[in-house]
ROMARKOL-708528 format. One line per 4 residues: number of its first residue (from 0); their letters; for each residue x, y, z of N, C-alpha, C. Coordinates in Angstrom, 1 decimal. Layout:
N
NUM	A	X Y Z X Y Z X Y Z  ...
end
This chain:
164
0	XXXX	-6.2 -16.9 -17.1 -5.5 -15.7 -17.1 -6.4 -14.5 -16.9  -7.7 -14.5 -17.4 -8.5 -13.4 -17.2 -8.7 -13.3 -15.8  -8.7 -13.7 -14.6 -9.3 -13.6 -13.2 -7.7 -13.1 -13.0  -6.7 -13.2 -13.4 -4.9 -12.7 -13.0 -5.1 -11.5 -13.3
4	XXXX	-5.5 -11.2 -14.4 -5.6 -9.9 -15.1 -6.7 -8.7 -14.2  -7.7 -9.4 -13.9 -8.7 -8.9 -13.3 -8.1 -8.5 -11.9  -7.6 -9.3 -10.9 -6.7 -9.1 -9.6 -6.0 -7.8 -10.1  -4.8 -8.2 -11.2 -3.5 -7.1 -11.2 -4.2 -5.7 -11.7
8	XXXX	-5.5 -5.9 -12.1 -6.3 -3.8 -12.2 -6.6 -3.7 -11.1  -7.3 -4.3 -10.4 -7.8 -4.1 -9.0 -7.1 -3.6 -8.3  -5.7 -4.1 -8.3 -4.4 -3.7 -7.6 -4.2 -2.2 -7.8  -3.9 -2.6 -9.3 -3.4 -1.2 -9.7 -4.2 0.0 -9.9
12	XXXX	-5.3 -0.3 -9.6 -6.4 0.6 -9.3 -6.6 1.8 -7.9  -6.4 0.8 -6.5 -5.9 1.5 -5.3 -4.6 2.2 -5.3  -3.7 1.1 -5.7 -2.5 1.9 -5.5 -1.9 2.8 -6.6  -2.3 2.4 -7.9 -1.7 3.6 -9.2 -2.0 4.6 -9.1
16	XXXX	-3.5 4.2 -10.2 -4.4 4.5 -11.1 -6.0 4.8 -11.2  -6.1 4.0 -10.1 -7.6 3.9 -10.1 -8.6 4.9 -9.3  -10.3 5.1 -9.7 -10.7 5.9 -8.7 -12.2 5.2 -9.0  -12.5 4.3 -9.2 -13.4 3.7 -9.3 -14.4 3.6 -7.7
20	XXXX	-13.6 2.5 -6.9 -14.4 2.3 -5.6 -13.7 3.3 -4.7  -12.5 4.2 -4.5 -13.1 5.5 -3.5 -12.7 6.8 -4.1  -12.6 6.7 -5.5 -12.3 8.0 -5.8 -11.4 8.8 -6.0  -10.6 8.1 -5.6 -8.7 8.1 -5.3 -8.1 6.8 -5.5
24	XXXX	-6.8 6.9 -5.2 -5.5 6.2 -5.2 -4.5 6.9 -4.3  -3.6 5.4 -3.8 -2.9 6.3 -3.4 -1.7 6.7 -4.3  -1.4 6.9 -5.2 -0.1 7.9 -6.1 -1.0 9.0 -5.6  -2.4 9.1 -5.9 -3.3 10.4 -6.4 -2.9 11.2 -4.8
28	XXXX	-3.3 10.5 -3.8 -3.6 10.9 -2.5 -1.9 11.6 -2.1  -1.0 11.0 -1.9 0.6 10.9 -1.7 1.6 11.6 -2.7  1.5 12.2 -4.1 2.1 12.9 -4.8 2.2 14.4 -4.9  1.5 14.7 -4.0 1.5 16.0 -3.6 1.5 16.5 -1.9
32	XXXX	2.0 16.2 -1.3 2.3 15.6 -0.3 4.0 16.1 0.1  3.9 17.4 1.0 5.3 17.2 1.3 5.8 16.2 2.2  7.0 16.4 2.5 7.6 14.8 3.7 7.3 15.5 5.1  7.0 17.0 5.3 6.6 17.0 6.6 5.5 17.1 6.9
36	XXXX	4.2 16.7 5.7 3.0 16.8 6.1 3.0 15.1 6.1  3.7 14.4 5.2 3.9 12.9 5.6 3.9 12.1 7.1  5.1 13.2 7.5 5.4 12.7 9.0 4.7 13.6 10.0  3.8 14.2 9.5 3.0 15.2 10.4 1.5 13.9 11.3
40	XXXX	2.2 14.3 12.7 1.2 13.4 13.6 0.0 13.7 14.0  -1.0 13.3 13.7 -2.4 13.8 14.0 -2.6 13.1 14.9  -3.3 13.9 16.1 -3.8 12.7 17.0 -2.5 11.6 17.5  -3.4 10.5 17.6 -3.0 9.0 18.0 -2.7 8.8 16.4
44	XXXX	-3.0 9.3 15.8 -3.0 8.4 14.2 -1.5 8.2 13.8  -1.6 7.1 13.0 -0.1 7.0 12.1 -0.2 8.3 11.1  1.3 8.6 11.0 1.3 9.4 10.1 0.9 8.4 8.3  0.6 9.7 7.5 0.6 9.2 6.1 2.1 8.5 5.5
48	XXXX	3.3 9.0 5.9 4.4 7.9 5.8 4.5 6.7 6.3  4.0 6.8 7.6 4.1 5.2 8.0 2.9 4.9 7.7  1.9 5.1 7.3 0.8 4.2 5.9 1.4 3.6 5.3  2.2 4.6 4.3 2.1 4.2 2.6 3.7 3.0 3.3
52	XXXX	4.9 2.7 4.5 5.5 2.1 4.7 4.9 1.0 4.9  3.8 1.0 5.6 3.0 -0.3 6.4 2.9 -1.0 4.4  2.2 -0.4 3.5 1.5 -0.6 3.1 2.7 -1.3 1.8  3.7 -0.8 1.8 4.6 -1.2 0.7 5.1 -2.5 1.6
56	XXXX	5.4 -2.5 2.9 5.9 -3.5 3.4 5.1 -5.1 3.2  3.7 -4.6 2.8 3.6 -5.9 2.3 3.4 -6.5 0.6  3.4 -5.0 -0.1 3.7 -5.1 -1.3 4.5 -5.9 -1.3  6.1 -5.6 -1.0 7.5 -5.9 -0.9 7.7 -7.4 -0.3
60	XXXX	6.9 -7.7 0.5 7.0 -9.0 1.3 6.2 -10.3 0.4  5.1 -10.1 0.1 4.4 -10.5 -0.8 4.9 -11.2 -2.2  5.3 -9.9 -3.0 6.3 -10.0 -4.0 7.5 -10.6 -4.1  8.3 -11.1 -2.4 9.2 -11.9 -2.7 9.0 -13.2 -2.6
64	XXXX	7.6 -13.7 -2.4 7.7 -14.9 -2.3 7.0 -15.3 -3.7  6.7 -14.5 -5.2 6.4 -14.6 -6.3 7.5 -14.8 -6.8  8.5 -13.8 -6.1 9.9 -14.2 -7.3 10.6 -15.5 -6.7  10.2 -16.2 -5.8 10.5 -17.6 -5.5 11.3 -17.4 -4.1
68	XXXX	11.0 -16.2 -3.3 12.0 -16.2 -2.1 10.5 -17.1 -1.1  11.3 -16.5 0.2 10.5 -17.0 1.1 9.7 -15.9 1.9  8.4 -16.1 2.8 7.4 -15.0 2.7 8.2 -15.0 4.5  8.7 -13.3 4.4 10.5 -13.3 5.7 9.4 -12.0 6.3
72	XXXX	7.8 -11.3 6.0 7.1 -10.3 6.5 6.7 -10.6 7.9  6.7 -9.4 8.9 5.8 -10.7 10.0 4.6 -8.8 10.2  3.9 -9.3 10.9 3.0 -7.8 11.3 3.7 -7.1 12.0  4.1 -7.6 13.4 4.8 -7.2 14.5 6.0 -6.0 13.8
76	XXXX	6.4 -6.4 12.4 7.8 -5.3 11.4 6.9 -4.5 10.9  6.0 -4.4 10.7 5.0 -3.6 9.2 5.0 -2.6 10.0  5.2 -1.6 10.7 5.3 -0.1 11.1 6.5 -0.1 11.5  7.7 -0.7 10.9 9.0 0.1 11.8 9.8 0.4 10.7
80	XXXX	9.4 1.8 10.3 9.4 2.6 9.0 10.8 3.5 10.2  12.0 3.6 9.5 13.0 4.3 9.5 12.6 5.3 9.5  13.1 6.3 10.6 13.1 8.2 10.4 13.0 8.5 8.8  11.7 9.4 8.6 12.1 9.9 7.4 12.2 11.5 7.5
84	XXXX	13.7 12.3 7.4 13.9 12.9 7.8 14.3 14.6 6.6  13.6 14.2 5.1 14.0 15.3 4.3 12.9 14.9 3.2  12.8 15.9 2.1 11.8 15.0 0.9 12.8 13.8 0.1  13.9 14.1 -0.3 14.6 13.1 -0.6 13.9 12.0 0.2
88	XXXX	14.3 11.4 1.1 13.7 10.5 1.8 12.4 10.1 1.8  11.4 10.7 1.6 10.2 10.8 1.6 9.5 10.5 0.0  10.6 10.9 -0.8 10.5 10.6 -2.4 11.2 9.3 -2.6  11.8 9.0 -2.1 12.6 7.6 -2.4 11.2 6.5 -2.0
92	XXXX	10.8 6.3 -1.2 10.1 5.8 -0.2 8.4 5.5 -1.7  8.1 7.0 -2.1 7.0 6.9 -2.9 7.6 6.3 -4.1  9.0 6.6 -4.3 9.5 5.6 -6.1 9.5 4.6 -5.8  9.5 3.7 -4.9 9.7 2.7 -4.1 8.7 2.2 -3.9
96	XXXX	7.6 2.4 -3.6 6.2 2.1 -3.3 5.8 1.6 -4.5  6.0 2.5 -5.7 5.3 2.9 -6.7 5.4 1.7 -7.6  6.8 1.7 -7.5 7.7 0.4 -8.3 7.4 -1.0 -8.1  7.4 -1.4 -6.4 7.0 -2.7 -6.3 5.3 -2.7 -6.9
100	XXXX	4.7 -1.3 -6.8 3.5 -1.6 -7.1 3.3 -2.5 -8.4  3.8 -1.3 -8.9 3.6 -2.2 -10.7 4.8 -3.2 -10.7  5.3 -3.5 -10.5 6.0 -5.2 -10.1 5.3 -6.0 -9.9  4.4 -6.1 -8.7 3.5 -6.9 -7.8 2.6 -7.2 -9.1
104	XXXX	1.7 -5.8 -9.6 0.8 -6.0 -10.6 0.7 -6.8 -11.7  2.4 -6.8 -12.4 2.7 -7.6 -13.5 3.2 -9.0 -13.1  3.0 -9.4 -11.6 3.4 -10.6 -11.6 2.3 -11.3 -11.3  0.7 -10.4 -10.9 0.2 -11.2 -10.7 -0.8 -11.4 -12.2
108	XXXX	-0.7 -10.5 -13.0 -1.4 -10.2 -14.4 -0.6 -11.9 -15.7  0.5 -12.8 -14.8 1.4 -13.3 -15.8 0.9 -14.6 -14.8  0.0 -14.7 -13.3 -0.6 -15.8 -13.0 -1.4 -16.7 -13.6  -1.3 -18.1 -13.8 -2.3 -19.0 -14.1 -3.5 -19.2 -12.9
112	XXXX	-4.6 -19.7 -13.5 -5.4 -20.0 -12.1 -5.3 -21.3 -11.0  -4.7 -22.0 -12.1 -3.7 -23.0 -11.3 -3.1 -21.9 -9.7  -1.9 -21.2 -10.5 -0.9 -20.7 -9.5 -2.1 -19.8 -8.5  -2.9 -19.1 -8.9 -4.0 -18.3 -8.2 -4.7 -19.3 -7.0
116	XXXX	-5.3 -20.2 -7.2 -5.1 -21.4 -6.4 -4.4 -22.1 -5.5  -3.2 -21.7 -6.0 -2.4 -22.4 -5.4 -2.1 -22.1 -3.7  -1.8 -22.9 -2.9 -1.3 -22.7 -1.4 -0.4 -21.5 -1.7  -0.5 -20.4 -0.6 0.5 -19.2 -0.5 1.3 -19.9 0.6
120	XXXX	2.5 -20.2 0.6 3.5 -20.7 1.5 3.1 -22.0 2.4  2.1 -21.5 3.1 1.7 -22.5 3.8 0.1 -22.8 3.8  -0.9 -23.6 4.2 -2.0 -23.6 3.8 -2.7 -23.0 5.1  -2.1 -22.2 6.2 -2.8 -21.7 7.2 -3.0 -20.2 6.5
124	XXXX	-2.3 -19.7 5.0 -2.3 -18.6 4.6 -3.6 -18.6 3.4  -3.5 -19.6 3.4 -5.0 -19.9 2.1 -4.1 -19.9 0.7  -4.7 -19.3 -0.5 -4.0 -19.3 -1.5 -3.5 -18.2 -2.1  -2.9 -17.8 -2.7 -2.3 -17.0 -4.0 -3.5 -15.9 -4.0
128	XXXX	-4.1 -16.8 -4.4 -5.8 -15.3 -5.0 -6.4 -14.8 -3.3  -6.4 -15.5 -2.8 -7.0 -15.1 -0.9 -5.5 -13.8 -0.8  -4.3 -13.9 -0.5 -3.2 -12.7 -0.6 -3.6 -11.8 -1.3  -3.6 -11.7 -2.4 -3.3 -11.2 -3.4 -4.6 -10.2 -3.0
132	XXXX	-6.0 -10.6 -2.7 -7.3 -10.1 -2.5 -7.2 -9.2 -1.1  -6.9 -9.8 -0.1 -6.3 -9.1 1.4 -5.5 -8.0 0.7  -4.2 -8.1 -0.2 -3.1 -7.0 0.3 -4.4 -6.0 -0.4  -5.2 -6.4 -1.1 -6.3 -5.0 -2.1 -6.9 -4.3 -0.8
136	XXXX	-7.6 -5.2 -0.4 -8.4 -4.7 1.0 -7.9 -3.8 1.6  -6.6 -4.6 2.3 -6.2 -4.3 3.3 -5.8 -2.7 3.0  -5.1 -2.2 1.5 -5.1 -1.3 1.0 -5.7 -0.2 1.1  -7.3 -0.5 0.6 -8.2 0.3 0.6 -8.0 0.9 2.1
140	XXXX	-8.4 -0.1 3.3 -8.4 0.2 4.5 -7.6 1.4 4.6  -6.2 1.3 4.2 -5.4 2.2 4.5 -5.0 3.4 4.0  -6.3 3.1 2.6 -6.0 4.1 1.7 -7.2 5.4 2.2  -7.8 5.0 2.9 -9.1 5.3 3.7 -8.7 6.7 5.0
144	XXXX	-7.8 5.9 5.4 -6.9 6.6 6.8 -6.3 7.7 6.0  -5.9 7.6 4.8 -4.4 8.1 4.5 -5.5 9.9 4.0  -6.4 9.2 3.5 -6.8 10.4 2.6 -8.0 11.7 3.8  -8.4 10.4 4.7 -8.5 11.3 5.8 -7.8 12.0 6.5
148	XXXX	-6.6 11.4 6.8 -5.7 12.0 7.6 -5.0 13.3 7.0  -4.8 13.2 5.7 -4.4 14.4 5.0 -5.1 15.6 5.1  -6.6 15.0 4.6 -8.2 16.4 5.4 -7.6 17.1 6.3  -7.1 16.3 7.6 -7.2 16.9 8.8 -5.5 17.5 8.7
152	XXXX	-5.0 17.3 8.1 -3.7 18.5 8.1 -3.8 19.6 7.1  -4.4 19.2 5.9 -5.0 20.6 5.3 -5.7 21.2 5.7  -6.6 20.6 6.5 -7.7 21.8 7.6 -6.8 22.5 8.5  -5.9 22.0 9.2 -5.1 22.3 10.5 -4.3 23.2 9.8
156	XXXX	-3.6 23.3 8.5 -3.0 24.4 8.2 -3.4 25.5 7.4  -4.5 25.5 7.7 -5.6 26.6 6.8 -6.1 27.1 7.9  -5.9 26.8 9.0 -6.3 27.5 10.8 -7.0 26.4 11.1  -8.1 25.9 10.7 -9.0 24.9 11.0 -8.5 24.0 12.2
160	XXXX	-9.5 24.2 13.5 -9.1 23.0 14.4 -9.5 21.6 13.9  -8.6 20.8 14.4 -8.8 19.4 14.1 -9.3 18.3 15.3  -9.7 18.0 15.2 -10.4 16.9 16.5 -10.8 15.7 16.3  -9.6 14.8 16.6 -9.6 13.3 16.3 -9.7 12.4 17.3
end
């Protein structure tokens, strides 16, 4: 149970709460954040909404196959985030984020190391603890983008040119 527990902070560390390994989170990075600096396009870059969408989509995908569904995620979907077109929209999107987060957290803090071990769906996915370690990564990765990308719109509307 201690290595479950240790995973579900880690988690909850990038996406809550945490600022340990960059200093941020994304609640921290994304709660202040209106919806049109969300959908504001820098560059080639994804906006910070279609981050935190990429990024719930595998929360969300992940999480259903803990509650016993089938793992229905593919990559090729992880950016095809719906117009978000008001803050309504834009706030639904972050309670939503937020929610599966600590969902995901408490399902993986209630794992055995058995289940941690165990095959994730198929054994070309590795195990329970290999996912569970990726969706952190993969996280940070994007948590990385997100908090940059924001730089470059609070520079851009303070006059500051931006150059990406």
């Amino acid at each position: 149970m201690e290595s479950a527990q240790k995973l579900a902070s880690r988690f909850r560390e990038v996406i809550l709460n945490g600022t340990w390994i960059a200093n941020t989170n994304y609640q921290d990075q994304l709660s202040n954040i209106t919806w049109q600096q969300a959908i504001t396009k820098v560059s080639s870059l994804n906006t910070i909404a279609l981050l935190a969408f990429h990024i719930n989509y595998y929360i969300a995908g992940v999480m259903n196959v803990f509650k016993g569904g089938n793992l229905e995620i593919h990559d090729k979907y992880s950016f095809d985030m719906p117009e978000i077109t008001s803050e309504n929209e834009w706030n639904k999107l972050l309670k939503t984020m937020m929610q599966n987060a600590e969902a995901f957290a408490k399902y993986v803090e209630e794992m055995s190391e058995e289940q941690l071990d165990n095959t994730f769906v198929d054994p070309k996915y590795g195990s329970y603890r290999r996912n569970i370690e990726a969706l952190i990564e993969h996280s940070y990765y994007h948590l990385g983008q997100v908090s940059l990308i924001r730089k470059m719109i609070e520079s851009k509307n303070k006059g500051n040119t931006i150059s990406a």
